[in-house]
C-alpha positions as CSV (number, residue, x, y, z in Angstrom):
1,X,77.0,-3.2,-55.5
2,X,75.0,-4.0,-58.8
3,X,72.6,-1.5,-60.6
4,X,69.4,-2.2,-60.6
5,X,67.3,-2.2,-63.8
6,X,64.7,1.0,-62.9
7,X,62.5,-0.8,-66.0
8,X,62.6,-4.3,-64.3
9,X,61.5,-2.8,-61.3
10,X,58.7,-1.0,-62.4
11,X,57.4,-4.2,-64.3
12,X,57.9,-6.0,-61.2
13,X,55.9,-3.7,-59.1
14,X,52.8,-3.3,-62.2
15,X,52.4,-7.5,-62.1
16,X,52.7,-7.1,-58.1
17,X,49.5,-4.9,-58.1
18,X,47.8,-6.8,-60.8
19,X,48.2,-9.9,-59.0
20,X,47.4,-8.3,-55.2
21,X,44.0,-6.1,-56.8
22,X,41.4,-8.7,-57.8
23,X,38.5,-7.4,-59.9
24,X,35.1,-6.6,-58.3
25,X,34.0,-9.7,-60.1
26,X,36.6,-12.1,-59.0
27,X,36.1,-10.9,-54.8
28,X,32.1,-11.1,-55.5
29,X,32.7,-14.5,-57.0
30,X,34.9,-16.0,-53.9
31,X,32.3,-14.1,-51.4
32,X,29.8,-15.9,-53.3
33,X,31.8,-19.2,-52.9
34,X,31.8,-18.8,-49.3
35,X,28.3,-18.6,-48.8
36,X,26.2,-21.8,-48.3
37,X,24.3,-23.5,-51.2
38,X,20.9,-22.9,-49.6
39,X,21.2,-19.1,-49.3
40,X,18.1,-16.8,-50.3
41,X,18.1,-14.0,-51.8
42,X,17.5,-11.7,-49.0
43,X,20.5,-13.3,-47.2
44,X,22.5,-12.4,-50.0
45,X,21.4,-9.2,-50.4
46,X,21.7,-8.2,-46.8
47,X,25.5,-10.2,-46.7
48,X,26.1,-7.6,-49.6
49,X,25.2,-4.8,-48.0
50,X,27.4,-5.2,-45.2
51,X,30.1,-6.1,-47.6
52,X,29.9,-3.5,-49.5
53,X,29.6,-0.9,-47.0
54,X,32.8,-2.6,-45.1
55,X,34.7,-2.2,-48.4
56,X,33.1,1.3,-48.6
57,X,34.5,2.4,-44.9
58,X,38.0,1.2,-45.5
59,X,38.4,2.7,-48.9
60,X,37.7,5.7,-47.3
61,X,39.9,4.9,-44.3
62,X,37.3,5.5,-41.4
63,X,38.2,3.1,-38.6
64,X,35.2,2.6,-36.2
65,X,35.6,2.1,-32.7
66,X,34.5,-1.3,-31.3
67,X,31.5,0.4,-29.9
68,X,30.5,2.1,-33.4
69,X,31.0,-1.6,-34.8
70,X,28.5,-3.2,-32.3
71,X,26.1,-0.7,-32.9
72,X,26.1,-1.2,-36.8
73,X,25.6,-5.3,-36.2
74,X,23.1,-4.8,-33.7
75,X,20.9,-2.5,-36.6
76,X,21.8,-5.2,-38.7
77,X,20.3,-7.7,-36.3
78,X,23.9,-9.2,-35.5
79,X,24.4,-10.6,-31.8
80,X,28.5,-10.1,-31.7
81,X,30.1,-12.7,-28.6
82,X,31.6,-10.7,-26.2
């Protein structure tokens, strides 16, 4: 069995999160993309909200239920398909 380089691999695993952790400015910039052209500023706003408070809730790890979910969109004035 050939030894591993411990140095190689800790290079490896610094570009690895480099390349998996975009900046706050590159994920706001592809949210943005995603949005139509036409989009107000309230709409962004409010899509920014939820965004941030998504990002906020798994950073944190709390996993709502799907109830707890429904809930939150209905407040938001979100109709979710059953």
């Amino acid at each position: 069995m050939a030894a591993t380089n411990p140095h190689r691999a800790t290079t490896m695993a610094a570009r690895f999160d480099e390349i998996q952790t975009p900046s706050v400015k590159q994920q706001a910039m592809a949210f943005l993309s995603q949005l139509p052209d036409d989009v107000s500023w309230e709409q962004l706003a409010h899509e920014f909200a939820i965004a941030a408070g998504v990002a906020e809730s798994i950073e944190e790890d709390q996993i709502a239920d799907p109830a707890q979910v429904a809930a939150l969109f209905a407040k938001a004035g979100v109709r979710l398909a059953a």
